[in-house]
C-alpha positions in Angstrom: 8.7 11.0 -21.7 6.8 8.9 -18.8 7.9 9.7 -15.6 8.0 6.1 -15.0 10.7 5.8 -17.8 12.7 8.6 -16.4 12.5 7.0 -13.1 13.8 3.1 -14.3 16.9 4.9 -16.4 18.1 7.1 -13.6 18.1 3.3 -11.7 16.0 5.1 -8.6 16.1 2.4 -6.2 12.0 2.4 -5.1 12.1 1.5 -1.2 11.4 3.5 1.6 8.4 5.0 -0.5 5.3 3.7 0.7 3.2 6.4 2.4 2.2 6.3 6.4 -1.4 6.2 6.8 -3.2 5.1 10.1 -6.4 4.6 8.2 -7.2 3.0 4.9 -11.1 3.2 4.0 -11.8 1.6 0.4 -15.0 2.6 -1.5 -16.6 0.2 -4.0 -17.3 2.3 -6.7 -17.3 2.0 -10.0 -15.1 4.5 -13.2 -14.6 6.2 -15.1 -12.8 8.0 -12.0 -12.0 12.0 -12.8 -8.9 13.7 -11.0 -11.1 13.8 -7.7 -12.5 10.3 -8.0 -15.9 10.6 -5.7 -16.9 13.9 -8.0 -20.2 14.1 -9.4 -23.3 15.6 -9.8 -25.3 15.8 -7.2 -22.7 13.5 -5.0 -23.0 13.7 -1.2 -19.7 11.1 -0.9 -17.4 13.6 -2.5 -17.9 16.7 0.2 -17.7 13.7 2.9 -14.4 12.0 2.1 -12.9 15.7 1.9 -14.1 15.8 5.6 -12.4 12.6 5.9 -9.0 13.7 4.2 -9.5 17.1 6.4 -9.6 15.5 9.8 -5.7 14.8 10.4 -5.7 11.3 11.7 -3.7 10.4 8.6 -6.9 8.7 6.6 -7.0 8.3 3.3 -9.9 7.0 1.4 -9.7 4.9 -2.4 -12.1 4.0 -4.7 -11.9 0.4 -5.4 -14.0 -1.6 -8.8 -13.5 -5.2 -10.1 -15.9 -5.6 -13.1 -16.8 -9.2 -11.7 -17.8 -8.3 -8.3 -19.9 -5.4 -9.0 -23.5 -4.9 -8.3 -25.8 -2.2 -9.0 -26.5 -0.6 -5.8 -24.1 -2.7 -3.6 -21.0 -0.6 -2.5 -18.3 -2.7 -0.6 -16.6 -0.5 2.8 -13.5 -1.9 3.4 -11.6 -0.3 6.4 -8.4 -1.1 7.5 -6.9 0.5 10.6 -3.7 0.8 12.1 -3.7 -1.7 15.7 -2.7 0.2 18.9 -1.0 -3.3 20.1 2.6 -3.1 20.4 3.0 -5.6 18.0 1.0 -3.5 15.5 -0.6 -4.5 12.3 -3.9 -3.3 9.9 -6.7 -4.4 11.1 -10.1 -5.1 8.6 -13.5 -4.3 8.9 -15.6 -5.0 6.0 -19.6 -3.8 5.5 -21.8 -3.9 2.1 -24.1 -0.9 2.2 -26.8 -0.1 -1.2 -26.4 3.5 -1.8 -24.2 6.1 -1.5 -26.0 8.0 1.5 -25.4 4.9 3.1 -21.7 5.3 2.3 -21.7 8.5 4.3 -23.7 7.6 7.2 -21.5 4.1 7.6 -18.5 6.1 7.7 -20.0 9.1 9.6 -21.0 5.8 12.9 -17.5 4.5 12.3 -15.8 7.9 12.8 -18.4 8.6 15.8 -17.8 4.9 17.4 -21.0 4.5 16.9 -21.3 1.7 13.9 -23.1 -1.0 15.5 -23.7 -2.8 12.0 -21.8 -6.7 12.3 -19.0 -6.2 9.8 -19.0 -9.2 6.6 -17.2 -11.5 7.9 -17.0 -14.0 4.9 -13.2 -12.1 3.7 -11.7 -11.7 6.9 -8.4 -13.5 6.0 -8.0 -12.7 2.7 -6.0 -10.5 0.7 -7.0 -7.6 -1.3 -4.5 -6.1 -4.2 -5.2 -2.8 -5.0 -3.4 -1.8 -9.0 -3.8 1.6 -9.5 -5.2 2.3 -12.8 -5.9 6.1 -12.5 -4.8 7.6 -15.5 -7.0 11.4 -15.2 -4.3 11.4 -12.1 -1.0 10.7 -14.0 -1.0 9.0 -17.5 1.5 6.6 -16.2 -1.1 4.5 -14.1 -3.1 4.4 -17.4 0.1 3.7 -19.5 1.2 0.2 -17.3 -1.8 -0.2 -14.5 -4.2 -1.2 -16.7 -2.9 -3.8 -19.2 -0.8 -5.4 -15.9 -5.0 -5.2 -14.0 -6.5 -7.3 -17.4 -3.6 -9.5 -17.9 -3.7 -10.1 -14.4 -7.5 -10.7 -14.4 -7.3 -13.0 -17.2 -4.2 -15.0 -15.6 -6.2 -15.6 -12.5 -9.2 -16.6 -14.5 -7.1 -19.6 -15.4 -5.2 -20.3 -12.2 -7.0 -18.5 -9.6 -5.1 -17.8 -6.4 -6.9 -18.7 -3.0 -8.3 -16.0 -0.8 -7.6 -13.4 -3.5 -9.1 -10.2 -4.6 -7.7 -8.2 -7.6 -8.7 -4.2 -7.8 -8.6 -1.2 -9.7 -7.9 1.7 -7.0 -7.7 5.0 -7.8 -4.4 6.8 -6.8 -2.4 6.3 -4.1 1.0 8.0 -4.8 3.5 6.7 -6.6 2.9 7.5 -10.5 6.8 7.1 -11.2 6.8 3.7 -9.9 4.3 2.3 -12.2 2.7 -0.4 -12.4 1.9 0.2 -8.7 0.2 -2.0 -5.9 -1.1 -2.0 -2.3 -1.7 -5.2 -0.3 -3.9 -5.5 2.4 -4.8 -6.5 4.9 -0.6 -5.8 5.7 -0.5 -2.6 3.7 2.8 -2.9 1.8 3.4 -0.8 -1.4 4.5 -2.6 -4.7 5.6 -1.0 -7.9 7.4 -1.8 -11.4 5.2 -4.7 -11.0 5.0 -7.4 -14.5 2.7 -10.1 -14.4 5.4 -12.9 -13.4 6.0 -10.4 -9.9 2.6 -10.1 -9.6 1.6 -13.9 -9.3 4.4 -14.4 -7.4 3.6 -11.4 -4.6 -0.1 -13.1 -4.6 1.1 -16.8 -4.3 4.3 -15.7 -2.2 5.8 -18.2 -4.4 9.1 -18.5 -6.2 12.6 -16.9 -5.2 12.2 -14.1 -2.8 15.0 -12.0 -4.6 11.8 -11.0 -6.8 10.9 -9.1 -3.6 14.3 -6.7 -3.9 13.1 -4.6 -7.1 9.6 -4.6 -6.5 8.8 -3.2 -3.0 8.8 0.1 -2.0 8.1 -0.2 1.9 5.3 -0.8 4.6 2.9 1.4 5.5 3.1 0.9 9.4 7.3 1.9 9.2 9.3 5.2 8.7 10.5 5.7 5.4 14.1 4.9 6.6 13.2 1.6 8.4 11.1 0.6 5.4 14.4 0.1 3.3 15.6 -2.1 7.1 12.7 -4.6 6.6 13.4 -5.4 3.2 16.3 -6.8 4.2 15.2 -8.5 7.1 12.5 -10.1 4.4 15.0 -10.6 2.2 17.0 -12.8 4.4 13.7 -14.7 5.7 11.6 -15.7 2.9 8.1 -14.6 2.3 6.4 -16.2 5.7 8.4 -12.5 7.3 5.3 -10.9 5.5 2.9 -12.7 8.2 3.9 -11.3 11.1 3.5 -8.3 13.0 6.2 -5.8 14.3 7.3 -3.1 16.7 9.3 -0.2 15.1 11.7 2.3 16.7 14.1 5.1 15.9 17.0 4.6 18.5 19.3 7.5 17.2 18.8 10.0 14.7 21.3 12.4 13.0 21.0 14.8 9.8 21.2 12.2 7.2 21.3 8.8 9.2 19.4 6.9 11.9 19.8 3.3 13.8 16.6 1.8 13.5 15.3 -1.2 15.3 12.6 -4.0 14.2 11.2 -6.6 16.4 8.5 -9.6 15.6 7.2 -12.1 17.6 8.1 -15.7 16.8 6.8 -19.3 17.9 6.3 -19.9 22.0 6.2 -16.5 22.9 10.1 -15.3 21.2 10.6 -12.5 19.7 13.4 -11.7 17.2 15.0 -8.4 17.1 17.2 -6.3 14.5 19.0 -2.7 14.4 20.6 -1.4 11.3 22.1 1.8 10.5 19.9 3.3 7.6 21.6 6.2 6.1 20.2 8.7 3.0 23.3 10.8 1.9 23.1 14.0 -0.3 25.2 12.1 -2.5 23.0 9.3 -3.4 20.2 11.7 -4.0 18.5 11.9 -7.3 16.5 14.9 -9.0 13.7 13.4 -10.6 10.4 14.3 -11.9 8.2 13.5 -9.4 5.2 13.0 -11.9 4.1 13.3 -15.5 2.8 16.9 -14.9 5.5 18.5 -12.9 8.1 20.4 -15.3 10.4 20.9 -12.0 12.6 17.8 -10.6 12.4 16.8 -7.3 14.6 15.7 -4.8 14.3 12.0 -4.4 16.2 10.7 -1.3 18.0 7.2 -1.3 18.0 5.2 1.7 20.9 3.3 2.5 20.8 0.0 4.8 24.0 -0.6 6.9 25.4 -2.8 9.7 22.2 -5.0 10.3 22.3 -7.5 12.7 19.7 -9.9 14.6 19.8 -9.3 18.3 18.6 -12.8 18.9 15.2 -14.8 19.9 14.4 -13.1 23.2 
């Protein structure tokens, strides 16, 4: 059986899931995609984005294709960086670049602070939806990535959504949750996606209760407070997905923690929330994690409690 089937009947709730990485760097480039996606013969990316993986400032690099925006010897860069501000966000730089040495020696200048090249600024505030269709990975993404990836392609073809790119990625985590997404420029995790959730998530259109069974959590929040923010969404509508926030862990005990979320509003208020998230031994499940792993893993369920708005300060 799927792992994504085992996942849906044991009813594992799929928030507080989305991984935590500072730096995003998508690679145009083109499948079929093996296990490691950058590897072939005579590649000089591949060695390079293990450098990049090895560094330990939490980067973590994709390959990205879309049939219909491909080019022989035109590799998009997209890199998407966590902000220092205290309201924090992702931030986007975007570069075209016509061979893969100039991949590496791009990416070498950005890591150096040293890229002096004037990033494309044509997609600055659009959004980019990564489906992961990476079955040599985990048969799953092949299984329910794909056929969501064309039938989405073909649904936009004849109702295309403004400021919108659809893409392939290769794996980001996540094979149990399939059909899975990232969205960026925000960097919020989707799975158990269908083509209705999918329009709606790119049109933020429609009730926002479609929200509660599709997200698995943002990528700037710990797990606990990713399960928080749904709710706060939940209660706010889509436009919540604009703004910006400021995350802390107030207390923390063995299986609970009061969390706190703010965002800045109109004329300079900010709105505030705590909630009590809590992820009991109880409400754990023992799951396969992914198609090739014969052991079950412990899958933690988070728990939102008491949550309150502080207020426009």
């Amino acid at each position: 059986m799927f792992c994504a089937q085992v996942s849906r009947q044991a009813g594992e709730d799929i928030i507080g899931t989305a991984a935590t990485h500072a730096v995003y760097i998508l690679i145009e480039w083109p499948p079929p995609w093996p296990g490691d996606e950058f590897s072939r013969q005579a590649s000089v990316l591949a060695p390079f984005v293990d450098h990049l993986h090895g560094l330990g400032r939490s980067i973590r690099v994709l390959a990205i294709y879309n049939h219909q925006f491909w080019q022989p010897n035109r590799h998009r860069i997209l890199i998407f960086q966590r902000s220092t501000a205290e309201f924090c966000c992702f931030q986007r730089r975007e570069f075209e670049v016509d061979s893969e040495a100039a991949i590496v020696s791009t990416l070498q200048a950005w890591l150096e602070g040293a890229l002096t090249e004037t990033p494309n600024a044509e997609h600055t505030n659009w959004q980019d939806l990564l489906l992961c269709t990476h079955g040599s990975v985990d048969r799953c993404c092949a299984r329910w990535g794909k056929p969501l990836y064309h039938a989405a392609q073909n649904a936009l073809a004849t109702r295309p959504c403004d400021r919108v790119r659809l893409w392939q990625a290769s794996h980001f985590g996540g094979h149990r949750f399939a059909p899975t997404a990232i969205a960026f420029p925000d960097g919020r995790y989707y799975g158990r996606l269908n083509l209705d959730t999918l329009l709606a998530l790119l049109t933020r259109t429609g009730p926002i209760k479609a929200f509660q069974n599709i997200y698995r959590g943002w990528g700037l929040l710990p797990y606990p407070l990713q399960a928080m923010e749904q709710q706060i969404v939940l209660q706010n509508g889509w436009s919540w997905l604009d703004l910006p926030v400021h995350s802390q862990i107030l207390q923390e005990a063995e299986h609970a923690c009061l969390g706190q979320l703010c965002y800045p509003l109109d004329e300079g208020t900010v709105a505030c929330y705590q909630a009590q998230i809590s992820w009991r031994p109880e409400n754990a499940l023992f799951l396969l994690g992914d198609c090739g792993n014969n052991a079950p893993e412990l899958i933690e369920q988070f728990r939102v409690e008491q949550l309150r708005c502080l207020g426009a300060q």
